[in-house]
C-alpha positions in Angstrom: -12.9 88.2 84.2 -10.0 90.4 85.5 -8.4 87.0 87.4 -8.5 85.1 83.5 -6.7 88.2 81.9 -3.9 88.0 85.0 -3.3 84.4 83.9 -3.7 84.9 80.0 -0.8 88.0 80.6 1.0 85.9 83.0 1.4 82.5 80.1 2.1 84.7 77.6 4.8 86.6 79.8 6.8 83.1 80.2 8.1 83.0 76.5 9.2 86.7 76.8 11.1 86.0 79.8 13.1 83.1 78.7 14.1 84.6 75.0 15.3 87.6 77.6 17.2 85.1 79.6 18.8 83.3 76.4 19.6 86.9 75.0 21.5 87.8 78.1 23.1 84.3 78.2 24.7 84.4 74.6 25.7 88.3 75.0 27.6 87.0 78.0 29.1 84.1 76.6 30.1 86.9 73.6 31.7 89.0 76.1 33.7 86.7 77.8 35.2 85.0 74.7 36.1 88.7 73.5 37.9 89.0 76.6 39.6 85.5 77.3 41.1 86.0 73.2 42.2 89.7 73.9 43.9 88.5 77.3 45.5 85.6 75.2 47.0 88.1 72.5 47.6 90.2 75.0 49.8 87.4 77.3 51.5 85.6 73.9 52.4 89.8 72.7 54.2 90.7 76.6 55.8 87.4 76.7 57.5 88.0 73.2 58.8 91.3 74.2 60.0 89.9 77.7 61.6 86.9 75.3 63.1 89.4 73.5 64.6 92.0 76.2 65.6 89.4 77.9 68.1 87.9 75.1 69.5 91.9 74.7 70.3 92.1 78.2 71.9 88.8 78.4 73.9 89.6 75.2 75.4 93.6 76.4 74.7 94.9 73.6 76.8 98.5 72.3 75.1 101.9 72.3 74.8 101.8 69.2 72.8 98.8 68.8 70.6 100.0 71.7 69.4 103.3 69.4 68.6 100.6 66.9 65.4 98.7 69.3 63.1 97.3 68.5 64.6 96.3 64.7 67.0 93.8 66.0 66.3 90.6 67.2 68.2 87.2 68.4 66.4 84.3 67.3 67.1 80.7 68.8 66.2 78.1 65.9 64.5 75.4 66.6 66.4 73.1 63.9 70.0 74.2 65.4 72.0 76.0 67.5 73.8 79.6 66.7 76.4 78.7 68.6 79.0 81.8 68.8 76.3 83.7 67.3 73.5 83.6 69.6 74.9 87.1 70.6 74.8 88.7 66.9 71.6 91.0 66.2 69.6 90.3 63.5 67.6 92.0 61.3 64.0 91.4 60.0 62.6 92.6 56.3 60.0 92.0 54.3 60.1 93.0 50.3 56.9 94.4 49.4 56.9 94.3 45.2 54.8 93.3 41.8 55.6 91.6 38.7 58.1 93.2 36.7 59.5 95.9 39.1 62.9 94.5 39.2 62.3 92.6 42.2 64.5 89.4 41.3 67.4 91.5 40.2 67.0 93.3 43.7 66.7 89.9 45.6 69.8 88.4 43.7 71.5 91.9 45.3 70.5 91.2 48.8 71.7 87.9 48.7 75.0 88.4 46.7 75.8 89.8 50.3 77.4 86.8 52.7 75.1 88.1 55.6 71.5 88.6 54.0 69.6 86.3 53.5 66.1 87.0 51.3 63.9 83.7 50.5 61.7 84.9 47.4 58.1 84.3 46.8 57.4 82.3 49.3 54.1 83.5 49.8 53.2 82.0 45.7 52.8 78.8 47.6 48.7 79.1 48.2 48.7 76.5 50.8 50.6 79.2 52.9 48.8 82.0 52.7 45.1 80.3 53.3 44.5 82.1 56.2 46.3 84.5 58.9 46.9 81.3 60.8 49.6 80.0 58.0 50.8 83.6 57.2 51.8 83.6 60.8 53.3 80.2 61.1 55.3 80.8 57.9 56.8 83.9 59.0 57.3 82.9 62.5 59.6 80.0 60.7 61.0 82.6 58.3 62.0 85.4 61.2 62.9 82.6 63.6 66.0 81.3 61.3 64.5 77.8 61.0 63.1 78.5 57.2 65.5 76.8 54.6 66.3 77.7 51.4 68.9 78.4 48.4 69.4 82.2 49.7 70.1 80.5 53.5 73.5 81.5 55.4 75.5 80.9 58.0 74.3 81.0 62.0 76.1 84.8 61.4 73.2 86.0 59.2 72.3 89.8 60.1 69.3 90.1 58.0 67.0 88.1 57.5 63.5 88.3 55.2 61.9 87.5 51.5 59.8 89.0 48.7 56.1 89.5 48.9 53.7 90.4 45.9 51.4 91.9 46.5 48.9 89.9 44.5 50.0 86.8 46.6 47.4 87.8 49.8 48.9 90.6 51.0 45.9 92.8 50.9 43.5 89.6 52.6 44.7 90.2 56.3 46.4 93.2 55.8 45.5 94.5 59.6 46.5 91.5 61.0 49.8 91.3 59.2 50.7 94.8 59.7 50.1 94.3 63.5 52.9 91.5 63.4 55.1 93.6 61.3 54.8 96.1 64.3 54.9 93.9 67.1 58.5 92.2 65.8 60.1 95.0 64.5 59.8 94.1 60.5 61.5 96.8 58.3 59.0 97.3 55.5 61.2 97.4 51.8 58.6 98.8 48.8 59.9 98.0 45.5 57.6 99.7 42.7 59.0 101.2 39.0 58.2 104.7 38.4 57.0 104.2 34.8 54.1 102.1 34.5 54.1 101.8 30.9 57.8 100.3 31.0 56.3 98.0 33.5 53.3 96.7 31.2 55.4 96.8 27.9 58.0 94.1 30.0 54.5 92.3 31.7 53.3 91.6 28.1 56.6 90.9 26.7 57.1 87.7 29.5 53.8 86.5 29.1 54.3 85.9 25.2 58.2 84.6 25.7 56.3 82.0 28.6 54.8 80.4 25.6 57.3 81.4 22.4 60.7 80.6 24.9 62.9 82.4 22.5 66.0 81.4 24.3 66.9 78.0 23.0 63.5 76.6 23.5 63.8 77.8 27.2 61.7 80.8 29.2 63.4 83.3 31.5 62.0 85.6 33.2 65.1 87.3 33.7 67.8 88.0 31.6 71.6 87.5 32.6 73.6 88.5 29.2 73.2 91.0 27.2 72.8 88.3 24.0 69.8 87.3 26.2 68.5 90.6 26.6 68.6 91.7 23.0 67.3 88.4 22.0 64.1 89.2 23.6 63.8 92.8 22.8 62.8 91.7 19.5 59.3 91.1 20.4 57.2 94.1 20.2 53.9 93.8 22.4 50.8 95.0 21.1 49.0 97.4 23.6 45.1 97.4 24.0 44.9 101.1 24.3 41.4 100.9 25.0 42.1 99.6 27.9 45.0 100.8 28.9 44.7 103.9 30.9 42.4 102.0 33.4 45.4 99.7 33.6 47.7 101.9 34.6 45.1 103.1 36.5 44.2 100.2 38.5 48.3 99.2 39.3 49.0 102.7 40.6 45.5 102.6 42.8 47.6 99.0 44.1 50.8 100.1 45.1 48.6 103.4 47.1 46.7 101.6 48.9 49.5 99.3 50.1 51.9 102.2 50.9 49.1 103.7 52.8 47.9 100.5 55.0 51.6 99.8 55.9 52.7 103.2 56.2 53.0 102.8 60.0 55.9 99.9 59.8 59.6 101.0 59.9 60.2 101.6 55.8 61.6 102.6 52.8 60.4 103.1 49.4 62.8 102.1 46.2 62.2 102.5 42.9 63.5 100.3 39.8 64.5 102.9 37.9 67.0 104.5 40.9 68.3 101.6 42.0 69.4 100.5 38.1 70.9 103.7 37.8 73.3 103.5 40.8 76.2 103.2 39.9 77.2 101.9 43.7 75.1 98.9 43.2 76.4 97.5 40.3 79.8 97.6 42.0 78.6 95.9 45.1 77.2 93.1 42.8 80.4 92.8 41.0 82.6 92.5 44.1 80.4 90.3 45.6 
């Protein structure tokens, strides 16, 4: 009797050992594929920063420069050569914004200087943003000089970056993107407006002008005369005030929660309202 129990416990001990053999074997596999993508990360992350010291020692730069590490950069295009200014430092930003914060007017300042180059929305384009795979080959292209657009410059450019909204899958791989923010030295530029309201009034007024296109049967979302402007102020939005304290709400809940997941970059927070007010600015936009 005792000899058929040994064999029953001994058939039924078979199954037990083999799931314990596959559970081992798949942990293992686990582990090891958590280790060879951390060693690749890690390998691709110290050969950028030995790509990168490497260019600032060949190119001497001055102390004042050096205090400046890790924000500037020397990019090598892959669609053409710098030529006389491989050796000039550039600068990498990105223009963290929403709809109706003044962030075109601020772009068309940026690039209104011959050195600065800022590419828009390029981010609006879905295809791009997919997944953290096409974020990173798009700003790779973007930081790397070989990204082409109307805002382009000369080799000489000392600044380079674009506009981001932050409806436009910012928030989607936020940790990821904020790792290569810090990793390539990205200065971080937030653009919000300090009166909501304001901001909805102008939201509501550009949706209806989308379909009415007041200005000679044409729609602009921003305004360059002041014929233009007062063309358009004619409209008076209707406000769901039901709704809108939630509103407000929910957009000042938005631009938190990205100041405080990219509050670790190199930044700088701007408001609509200060900027329009400087005097300085308007000057520079004149003279340039």
């Amino acid at each position: 009797m005792s000899a058929f129990l040994f064999k029953i416990s001994k058939r039924s001990s078979v199954p037990l050992r083999m799931v314990l053999v596959l559970f081992v074997t798949i942990f293992g596999v686990f582990v090891f594929t958590v280790c060879i993508k951390q060693i690749t990360i890690e390998n691709k992350s110290n050969n950028i920063v030995l790509a990168t010291e490497k260019e600032r020692n060949h190119c001497n730069l001055h102390a004042s420069a050096q205090n400046e590490l890790p924000q500037i950069h020397f990019p090598r295009p892959k669609t053409y050569s710098r030529g006389e200014c491989s050796c000039n430092p550039v600068r990498f930003f990105v223009l963290f914004s929403m709809q109706r914060c003044g962030s075109g007017w601020f772009e068309t300042l940026l690039n209104s200087h011959p050195n600065i180059s800022s590419h828009g929305e390029i981010f609006s384009v879905k295809e791009r943003r997919i997944n953290i795979s096409s974020i990173i080959r798009t700003l790779d292209g973007v930081y790397n000089l070989d990204w082409f657009s109307s805002a382009s410059k000369n080799e000489c450019v000392a600044a380079v970056g674009f506009k981001w909204m932050l409806n436009q899958g910012v928030f989607d791989n936020h940790k990821e993107i904020l790792d290569y923010f810090n990793l390539k030295g990205v200065s971080v530029i937030f653009l919000f407006r300090r009166n909501l309201l304001r901001r909805l009034i102008s939201v509501l007024a550009n949706d209806y002008d989308r379909h009415a296109k007041q200005l000679n049967g044409i729609h602009k979302s921003h305004v360059h005369t002041k014929q233009e402007a007062e063309v358009l102020a004619q409209f008076k939005p209707i406000i769901n005030t039901t709704a809108l304290i939630a509103n407000l709400r929910s957009v000042e809940r938005t631009m938190t929660d990205c100041l405080q997941l990219f509050r670790s970059t190199h930044h700088i927070i701007l408001y609509y309202e200060g900027i329009f007010k400087n005097h300085k600015a308007h000057c520079f936009c004149c003279r340039h």
